[in-house]
CHARMM-style PDB file with segment names, atoms N, HN, CA, C and O in Angstrom:
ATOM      1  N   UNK     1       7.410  -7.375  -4.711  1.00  0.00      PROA
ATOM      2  CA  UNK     1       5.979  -7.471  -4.903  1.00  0.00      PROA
ATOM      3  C   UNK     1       5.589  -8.937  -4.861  1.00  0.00      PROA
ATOM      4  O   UNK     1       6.193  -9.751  -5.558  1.00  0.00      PROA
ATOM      5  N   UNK     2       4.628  -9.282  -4.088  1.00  0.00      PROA
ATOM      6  HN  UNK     2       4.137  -8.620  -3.521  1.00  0.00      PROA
ATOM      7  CA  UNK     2       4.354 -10.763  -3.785  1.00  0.00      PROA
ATOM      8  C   UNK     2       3.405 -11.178  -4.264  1.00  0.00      PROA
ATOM      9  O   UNK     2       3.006 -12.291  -3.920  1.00  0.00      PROA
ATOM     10  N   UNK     3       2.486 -10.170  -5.547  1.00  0.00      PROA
ATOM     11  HN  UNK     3       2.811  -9.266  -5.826  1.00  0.00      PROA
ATOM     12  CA  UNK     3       1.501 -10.450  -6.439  1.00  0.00      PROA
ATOM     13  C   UNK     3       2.131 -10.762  -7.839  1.00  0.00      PROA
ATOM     14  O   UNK     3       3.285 -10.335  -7.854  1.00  0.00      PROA
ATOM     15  N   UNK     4       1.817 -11.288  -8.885  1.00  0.00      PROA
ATOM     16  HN  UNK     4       0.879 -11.635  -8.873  1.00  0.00      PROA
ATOM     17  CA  UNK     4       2.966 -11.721  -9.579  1.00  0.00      PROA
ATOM     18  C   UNK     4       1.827 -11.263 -10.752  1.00  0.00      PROA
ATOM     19  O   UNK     4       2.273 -11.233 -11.899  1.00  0.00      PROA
ATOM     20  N   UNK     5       0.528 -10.936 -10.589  1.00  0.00      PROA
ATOM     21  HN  UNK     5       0.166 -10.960  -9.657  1.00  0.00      PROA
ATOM     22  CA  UNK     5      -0.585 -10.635 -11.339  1.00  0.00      PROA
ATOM     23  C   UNK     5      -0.624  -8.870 -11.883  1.00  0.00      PROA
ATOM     24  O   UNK     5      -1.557  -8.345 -12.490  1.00  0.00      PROA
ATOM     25  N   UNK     6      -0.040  -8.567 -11.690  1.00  0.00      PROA
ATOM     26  HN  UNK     6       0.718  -8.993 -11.196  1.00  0.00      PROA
ATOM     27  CA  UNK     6       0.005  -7.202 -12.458  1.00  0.00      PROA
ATOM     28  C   UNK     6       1.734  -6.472 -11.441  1.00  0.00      PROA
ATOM     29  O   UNK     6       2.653  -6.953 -10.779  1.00  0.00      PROA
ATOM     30  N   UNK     7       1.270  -5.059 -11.936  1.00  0.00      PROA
ATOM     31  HN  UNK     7       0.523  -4.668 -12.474  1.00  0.00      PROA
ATOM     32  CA  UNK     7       2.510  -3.927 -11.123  1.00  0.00      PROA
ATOM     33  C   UNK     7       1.763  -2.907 -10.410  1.00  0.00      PROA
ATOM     34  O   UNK     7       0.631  -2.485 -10.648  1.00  0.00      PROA
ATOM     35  N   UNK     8       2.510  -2.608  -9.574  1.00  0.00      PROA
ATOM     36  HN  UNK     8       3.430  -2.951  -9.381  1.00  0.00      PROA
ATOM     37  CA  UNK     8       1.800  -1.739  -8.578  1.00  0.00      PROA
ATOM     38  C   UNK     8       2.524  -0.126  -9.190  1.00  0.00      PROA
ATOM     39  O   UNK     8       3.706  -0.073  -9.529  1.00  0.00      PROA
ATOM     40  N   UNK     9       1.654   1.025  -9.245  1.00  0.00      PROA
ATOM     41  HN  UNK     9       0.693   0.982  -8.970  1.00  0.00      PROA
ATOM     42  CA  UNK     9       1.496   1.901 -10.068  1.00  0.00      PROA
ATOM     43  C   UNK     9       0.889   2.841  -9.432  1.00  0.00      PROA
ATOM     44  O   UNK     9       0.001   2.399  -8.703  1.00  0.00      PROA
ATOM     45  N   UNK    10       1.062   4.460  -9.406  1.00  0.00      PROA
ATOM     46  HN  UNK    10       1.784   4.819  -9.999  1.00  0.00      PROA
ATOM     47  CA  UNK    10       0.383   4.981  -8.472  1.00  0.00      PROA
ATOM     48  C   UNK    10      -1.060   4.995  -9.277  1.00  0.00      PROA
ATOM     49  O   UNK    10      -1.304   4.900 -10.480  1.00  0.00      PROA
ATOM     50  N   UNK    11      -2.229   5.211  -7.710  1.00  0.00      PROA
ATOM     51  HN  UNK    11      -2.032   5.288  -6.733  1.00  0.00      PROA
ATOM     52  CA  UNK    11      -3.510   4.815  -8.457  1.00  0.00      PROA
ATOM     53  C   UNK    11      -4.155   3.590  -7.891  1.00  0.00      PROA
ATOM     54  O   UNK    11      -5.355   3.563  -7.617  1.00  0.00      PROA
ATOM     55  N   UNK    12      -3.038   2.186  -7.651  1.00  0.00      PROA
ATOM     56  HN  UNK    12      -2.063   2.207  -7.873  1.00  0.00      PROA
ATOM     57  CA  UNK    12      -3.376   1.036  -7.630  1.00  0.00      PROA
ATOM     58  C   UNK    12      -3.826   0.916  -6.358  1.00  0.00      PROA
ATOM     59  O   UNK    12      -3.199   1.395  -5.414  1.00  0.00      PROA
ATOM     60  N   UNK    13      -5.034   0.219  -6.208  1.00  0.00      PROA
ATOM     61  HN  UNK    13      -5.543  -0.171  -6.976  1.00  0.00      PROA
ATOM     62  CA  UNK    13      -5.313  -0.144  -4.715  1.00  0.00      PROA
ATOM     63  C   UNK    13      -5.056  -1.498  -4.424  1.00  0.00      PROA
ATOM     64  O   UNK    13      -5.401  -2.503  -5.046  1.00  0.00      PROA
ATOM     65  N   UNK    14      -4.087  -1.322  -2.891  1.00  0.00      PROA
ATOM     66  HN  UNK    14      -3.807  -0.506  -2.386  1.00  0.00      PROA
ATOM     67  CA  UNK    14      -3.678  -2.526  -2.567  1.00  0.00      PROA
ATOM     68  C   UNK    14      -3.958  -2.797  -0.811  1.00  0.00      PROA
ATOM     69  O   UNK    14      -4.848  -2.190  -0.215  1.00  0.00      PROA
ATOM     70  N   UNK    15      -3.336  -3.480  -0.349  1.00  0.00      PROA
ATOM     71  HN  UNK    15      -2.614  -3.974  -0.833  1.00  0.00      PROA
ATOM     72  CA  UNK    15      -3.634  -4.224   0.951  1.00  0.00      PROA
ATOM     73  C   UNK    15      -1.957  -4.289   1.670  1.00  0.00      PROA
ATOM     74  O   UNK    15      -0.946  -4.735   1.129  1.00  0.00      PROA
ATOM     75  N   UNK    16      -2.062  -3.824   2.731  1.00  0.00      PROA
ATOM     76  HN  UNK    16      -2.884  -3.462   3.171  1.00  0.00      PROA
ATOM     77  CA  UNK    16      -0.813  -4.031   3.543  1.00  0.00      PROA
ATOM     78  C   UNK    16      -0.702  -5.865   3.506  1.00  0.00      PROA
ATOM     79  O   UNK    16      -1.638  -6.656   3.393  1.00  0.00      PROA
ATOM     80  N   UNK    17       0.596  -6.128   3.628  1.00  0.00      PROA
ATOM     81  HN  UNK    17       1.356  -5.485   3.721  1.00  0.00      PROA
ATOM     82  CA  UNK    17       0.696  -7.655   3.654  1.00  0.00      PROA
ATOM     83  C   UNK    17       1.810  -7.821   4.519  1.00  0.00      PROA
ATOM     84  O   UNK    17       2.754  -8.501   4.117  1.00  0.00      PROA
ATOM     85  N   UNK    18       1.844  -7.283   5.691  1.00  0.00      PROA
ATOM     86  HN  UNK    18       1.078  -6.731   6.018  1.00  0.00      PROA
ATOM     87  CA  UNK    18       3.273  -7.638   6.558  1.00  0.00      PROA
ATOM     88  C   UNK    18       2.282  -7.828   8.478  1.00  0.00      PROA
ATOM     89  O   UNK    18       1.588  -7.007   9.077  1.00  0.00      PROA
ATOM     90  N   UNK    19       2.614  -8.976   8.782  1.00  0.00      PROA
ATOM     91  HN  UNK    19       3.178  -9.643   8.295  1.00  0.00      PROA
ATOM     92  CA  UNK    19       1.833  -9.211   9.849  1.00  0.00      PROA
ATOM     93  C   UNK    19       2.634  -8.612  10.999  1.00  0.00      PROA
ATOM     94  O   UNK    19       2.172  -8.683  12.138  1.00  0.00      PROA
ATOM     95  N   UNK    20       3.898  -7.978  10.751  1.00  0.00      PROA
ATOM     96  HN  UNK    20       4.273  -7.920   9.826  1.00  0.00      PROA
ATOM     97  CA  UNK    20       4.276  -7.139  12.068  1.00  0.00      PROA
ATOM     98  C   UNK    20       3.992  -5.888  11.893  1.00  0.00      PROA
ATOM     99  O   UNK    20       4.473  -4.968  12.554  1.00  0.00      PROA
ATOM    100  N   UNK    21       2.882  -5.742  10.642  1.00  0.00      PROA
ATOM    101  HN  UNK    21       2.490  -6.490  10.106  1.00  0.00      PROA
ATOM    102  CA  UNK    21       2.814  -4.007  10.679  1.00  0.00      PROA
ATOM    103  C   UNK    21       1.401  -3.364  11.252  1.00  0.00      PROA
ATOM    104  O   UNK    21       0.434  -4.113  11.118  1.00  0.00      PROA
ATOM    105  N   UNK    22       1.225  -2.487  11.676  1.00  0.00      PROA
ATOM    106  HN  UNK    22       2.011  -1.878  11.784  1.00  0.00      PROA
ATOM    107  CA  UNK    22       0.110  -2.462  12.728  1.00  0.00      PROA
ATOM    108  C   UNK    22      -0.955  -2.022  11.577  1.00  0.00      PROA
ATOM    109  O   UNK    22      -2.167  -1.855  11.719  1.00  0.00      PROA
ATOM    110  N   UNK    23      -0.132  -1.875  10.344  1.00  0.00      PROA
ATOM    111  HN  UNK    23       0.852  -2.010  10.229  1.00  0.00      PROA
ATOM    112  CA  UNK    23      -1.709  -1.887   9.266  1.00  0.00      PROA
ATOM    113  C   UNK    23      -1.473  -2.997   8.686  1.00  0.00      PROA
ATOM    114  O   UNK    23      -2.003  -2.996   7.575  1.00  0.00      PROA
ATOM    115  N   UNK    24      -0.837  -4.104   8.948  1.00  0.00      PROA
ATOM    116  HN  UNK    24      -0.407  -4.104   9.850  1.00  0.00      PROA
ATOM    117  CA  UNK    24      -1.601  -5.093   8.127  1.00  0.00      PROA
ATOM    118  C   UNK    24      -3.260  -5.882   7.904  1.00  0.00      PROA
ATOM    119  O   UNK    24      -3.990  -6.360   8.772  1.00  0.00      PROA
ATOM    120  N   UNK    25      -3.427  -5.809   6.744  1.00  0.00      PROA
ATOM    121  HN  UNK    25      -2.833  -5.421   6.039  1.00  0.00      PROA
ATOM    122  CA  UNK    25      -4.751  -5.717   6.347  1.00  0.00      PROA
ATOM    123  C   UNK    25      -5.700  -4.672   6.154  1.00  0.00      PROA
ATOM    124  O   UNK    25      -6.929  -4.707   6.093  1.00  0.00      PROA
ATOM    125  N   UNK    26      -4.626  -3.439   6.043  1.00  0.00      PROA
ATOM    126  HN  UNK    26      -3.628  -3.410   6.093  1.00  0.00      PROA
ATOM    127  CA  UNK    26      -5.759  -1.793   5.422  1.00  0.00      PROA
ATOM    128  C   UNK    26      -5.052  -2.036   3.875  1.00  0.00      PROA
ATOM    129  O   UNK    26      -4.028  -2.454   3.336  1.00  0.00      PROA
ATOM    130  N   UNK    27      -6.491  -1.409   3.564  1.00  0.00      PROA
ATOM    131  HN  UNK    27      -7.324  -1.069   4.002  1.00  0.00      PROA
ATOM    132  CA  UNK    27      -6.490  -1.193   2.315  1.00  0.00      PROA
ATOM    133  C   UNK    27      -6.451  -0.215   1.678  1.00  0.00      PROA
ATOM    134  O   UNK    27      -7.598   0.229   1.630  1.00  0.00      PROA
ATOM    135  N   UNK    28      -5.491   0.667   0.913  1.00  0.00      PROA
ATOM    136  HN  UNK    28      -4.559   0.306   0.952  1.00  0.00      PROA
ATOM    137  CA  UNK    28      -5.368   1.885   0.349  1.00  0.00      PROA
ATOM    138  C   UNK    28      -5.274   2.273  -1.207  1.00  0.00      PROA
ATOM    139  O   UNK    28      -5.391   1.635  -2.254  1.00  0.00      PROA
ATOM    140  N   UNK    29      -5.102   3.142  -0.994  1.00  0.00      PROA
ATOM    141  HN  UNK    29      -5.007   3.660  -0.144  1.00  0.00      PROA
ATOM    142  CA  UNK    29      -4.133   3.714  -2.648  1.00  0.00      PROA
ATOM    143  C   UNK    29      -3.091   4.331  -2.902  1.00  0.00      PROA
ATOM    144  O   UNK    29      -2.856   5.412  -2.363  1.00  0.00      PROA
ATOM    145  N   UNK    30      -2.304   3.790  -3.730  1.00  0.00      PROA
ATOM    146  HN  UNK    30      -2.495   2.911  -4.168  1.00  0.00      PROA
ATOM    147  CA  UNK    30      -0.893   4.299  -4.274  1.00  0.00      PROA
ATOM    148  C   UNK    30      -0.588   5.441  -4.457  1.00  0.00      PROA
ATOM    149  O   UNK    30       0.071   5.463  -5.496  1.00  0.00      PROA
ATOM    150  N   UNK    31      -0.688   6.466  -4.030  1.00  0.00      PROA
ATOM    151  HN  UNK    31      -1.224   6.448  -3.186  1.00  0.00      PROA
ATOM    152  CA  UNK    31      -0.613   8.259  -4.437  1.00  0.00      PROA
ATOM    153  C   UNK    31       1.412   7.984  -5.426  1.00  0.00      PROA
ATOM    154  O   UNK    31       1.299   8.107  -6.645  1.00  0.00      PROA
ATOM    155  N   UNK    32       2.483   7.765  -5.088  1.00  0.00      PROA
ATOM    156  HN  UNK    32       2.574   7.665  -4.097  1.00  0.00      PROA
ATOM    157  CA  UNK    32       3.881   7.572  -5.555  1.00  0.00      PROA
ATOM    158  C   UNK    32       4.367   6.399  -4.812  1.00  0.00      PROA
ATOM    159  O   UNK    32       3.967   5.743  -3.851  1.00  0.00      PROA
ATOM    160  N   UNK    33       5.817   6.366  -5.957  1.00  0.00      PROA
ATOM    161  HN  UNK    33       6.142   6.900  -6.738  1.00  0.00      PROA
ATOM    162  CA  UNK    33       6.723   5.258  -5.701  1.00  0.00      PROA
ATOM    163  C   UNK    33       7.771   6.208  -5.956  1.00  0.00      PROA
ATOM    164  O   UNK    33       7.869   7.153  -6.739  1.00  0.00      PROA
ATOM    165  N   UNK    34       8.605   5.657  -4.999  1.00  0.00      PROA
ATOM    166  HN  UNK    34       8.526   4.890  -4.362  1.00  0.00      PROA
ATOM    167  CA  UNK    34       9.979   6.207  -5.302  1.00  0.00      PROA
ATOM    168  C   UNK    34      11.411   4.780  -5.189  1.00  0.00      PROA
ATOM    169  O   UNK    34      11.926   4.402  -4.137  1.00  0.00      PROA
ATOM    170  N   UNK    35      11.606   4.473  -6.019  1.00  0.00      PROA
ATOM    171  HN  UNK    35      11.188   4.780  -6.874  1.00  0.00      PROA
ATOM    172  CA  UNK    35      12.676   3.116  -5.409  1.00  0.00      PROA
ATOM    173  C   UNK    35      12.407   2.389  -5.344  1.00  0.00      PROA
ATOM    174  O   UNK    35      12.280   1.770  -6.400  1.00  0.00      PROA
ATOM    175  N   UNK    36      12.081   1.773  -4.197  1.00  0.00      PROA
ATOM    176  HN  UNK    36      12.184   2.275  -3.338  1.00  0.00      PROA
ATOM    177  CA  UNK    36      11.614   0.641  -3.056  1.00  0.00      PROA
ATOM    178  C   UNK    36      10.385   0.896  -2.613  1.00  0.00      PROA
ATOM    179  O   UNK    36       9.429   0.123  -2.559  1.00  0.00      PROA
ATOM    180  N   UNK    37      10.428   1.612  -2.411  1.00  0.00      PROA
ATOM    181  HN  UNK    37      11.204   2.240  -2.455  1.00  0.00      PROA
ATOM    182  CA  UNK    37       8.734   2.049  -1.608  1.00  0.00      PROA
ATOM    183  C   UNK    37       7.813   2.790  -2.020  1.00  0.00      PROA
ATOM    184  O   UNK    37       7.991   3.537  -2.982  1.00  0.00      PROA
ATOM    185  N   UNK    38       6.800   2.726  -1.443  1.00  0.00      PROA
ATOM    186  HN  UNK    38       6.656   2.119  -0.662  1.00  0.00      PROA
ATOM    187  CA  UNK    38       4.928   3.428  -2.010  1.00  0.00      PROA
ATOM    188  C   UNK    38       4.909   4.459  -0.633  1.00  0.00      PROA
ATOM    189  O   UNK    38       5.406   4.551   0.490  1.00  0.00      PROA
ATOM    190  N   UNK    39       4.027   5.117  -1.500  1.00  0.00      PROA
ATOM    191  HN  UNK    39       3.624   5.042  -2.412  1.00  0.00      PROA
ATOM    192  CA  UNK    39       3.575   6.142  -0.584  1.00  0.00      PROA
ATOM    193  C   UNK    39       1.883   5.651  -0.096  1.00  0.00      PROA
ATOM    194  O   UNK    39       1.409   6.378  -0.969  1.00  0.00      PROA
ATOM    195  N   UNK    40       1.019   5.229   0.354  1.00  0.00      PROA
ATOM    196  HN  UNK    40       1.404   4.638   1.063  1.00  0.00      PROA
ATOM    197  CA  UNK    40      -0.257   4.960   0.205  1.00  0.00      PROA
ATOM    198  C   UNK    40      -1.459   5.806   1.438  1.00  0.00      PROA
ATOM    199  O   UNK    40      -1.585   5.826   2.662  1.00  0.00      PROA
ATOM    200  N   UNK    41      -1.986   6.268   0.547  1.00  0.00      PROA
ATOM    201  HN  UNK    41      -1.883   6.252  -0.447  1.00  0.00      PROA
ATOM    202  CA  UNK    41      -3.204   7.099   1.507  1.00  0.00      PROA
ATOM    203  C   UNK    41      -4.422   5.987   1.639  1.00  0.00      PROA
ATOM    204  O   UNK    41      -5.040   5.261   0.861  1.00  0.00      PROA
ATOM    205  N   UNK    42      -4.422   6.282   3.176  1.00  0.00      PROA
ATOM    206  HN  UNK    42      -3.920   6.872   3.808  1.00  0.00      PROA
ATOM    207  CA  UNK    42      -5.718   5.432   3.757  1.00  0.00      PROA
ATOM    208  C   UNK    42      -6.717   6.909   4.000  1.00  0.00      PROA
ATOM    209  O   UNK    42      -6.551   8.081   4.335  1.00  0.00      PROA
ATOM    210  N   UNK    43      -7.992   5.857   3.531  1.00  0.00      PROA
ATOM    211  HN  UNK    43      -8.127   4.904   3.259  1.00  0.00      PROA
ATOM    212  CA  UNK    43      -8.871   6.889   4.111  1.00  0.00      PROA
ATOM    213  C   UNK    43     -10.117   5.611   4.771  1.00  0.00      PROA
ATOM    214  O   UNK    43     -10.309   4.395   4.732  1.00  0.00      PROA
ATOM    215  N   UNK    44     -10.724   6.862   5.353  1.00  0.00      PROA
ATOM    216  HN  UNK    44     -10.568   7.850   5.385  1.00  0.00      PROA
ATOM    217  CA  UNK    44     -11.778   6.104   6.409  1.00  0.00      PROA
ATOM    218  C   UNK    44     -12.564   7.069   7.737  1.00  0.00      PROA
ATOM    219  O   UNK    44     -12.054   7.512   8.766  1.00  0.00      PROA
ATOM    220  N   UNK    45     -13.576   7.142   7.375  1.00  0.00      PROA
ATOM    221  HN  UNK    45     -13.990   6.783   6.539  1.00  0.00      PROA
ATOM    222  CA  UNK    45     -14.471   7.937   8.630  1.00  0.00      PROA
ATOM    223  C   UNK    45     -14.033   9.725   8.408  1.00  0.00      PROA
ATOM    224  O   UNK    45     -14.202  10.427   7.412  1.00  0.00      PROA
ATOM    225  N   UNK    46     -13.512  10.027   9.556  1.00  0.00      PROA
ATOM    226  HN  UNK    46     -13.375   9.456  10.365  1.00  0.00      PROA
ATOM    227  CA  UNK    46     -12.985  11.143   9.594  1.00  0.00      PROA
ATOM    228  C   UNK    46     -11.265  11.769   9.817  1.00  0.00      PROA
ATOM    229  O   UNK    46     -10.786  12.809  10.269  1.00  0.00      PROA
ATOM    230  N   UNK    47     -10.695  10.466   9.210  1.00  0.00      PROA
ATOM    231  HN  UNK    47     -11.084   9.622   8.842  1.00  0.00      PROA
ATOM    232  CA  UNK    47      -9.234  10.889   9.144  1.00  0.00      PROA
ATOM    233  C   UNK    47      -8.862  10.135   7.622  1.00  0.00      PROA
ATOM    234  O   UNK    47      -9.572   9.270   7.108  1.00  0.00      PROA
ATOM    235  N   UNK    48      -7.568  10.681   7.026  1.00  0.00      PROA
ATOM    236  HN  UNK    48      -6.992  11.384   7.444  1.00  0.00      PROA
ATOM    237  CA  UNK    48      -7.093  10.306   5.740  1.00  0.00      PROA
ATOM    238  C   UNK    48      -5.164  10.074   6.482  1.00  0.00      PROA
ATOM    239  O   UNK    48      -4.599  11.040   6.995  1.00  0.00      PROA
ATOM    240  N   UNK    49      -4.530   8.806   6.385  1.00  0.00      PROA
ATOM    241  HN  UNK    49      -4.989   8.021   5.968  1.00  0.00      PROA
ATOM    242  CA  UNK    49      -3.522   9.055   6.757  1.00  0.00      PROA
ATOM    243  C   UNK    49      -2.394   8.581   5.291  1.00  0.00      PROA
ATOM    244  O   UNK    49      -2.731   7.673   4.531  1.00  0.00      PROA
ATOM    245  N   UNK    50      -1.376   9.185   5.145  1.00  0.00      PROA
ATOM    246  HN  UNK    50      -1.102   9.923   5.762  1.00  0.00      PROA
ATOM    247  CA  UNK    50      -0.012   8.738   4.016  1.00  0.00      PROA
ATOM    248  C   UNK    50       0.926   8.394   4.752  1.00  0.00      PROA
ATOM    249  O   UNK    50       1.524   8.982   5.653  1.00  0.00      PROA
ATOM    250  N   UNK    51       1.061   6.961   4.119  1.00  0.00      PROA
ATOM    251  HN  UNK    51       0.575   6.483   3.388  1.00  0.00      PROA
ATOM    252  CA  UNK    51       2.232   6.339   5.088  1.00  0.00      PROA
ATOM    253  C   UNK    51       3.030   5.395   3.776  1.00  0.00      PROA
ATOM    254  O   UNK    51       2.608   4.625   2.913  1.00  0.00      PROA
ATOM    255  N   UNK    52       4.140   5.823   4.086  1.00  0.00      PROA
ATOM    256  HN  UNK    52       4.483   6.449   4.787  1.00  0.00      PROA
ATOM    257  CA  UNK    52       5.309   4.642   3.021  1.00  0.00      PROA
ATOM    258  C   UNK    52       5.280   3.511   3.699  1.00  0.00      PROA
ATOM    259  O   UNK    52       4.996   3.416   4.893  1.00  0.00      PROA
ATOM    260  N   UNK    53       5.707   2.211   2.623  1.00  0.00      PROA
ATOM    261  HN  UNK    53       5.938   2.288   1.653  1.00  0.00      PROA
ATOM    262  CA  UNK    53       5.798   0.961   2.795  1.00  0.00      PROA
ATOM    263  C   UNK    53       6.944   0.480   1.743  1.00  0.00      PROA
ATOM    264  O   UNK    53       7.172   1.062   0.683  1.00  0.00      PROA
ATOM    265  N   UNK    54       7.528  -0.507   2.140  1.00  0.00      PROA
ATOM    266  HN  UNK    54       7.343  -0.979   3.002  1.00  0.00      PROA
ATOM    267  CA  UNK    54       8.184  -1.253   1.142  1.00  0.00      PROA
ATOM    268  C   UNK    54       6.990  -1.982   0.278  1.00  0.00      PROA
ATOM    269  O   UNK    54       5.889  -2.423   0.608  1.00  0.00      PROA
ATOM    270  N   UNK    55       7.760  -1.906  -1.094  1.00  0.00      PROA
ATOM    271  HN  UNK    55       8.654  -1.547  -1.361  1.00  0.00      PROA
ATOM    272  CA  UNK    55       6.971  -2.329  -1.949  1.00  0.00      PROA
ATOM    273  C   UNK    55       6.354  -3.930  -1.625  1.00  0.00      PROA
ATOM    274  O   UNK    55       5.191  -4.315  -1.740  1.00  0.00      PROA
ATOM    275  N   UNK    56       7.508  -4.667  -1.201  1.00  0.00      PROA
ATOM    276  HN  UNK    56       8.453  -4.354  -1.107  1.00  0.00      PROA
ATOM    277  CA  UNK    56       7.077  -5.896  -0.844  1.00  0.00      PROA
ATOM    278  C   UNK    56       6.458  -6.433   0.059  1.00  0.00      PROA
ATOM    279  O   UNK    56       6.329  -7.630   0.319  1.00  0.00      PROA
ATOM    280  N   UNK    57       5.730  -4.782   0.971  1.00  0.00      PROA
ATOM    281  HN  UNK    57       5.835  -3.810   0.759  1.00  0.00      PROA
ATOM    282  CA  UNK    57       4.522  -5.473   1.941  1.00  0.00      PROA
ATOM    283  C   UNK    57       3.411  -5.479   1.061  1.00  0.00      PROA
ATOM    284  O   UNK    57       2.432  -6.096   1.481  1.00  0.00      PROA
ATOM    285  N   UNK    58       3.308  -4.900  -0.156  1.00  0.00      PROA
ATOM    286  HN  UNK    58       4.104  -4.399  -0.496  1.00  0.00      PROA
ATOM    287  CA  UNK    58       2.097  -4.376  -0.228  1.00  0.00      PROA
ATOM    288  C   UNK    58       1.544  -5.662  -1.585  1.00  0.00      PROA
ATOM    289  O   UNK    58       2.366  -6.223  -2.310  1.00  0.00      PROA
ATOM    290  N   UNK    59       0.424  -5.844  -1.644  1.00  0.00      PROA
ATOM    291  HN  UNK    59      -0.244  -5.389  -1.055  1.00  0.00      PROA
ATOM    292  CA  UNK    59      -0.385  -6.750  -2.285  1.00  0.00      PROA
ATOM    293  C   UNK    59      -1.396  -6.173  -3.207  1.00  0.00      PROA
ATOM    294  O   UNK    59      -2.040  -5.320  -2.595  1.00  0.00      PROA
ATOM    295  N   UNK    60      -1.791  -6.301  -4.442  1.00  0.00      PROA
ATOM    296  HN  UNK    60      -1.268  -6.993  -4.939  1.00  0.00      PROA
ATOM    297  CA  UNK    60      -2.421  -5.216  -5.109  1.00  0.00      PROA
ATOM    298  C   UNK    60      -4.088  -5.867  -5.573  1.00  0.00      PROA
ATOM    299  O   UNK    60      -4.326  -6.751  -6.397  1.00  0.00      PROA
ATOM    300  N   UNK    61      -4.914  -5.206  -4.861  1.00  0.00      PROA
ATOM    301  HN  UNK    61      -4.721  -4.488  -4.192  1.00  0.00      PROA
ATOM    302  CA  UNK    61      -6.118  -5.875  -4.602  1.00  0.00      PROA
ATOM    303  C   UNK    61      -7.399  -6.319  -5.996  1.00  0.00      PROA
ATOM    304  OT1 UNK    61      -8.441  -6.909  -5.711  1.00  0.00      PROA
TER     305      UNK     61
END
């Protein structure tokens, strides 16, 4: 985690932070963690997508 200002928790809304990832810079919410990684649902317009990330792309907004 590269925010040092709180913990990321499901619930938490955060920000992709990896510039080779084709969502870097969406902003979502934490639905689970398992391990290493988040689960995070984007929503927007007329689609909702859940996509895992390592914890350490993610930035907690």
């Amino acid at each position: 985690m590269k925010n040092t200002d709180g913990i990321i928790l499901p619930g938490s809304s955060v920000i992709v932070n990896n510039s080779s990832s084709i969502y870097n810079g969406y902003k979502g919410f934490v639905q689970r963690i398992t391990k290493k990684k988040a689960a995070v649902l984007f929503e927007g317009g007329n689609w909702d997508k859940l996509l895992t990330f390592p914890i350490t792309d993610l930035e907690l907004i």
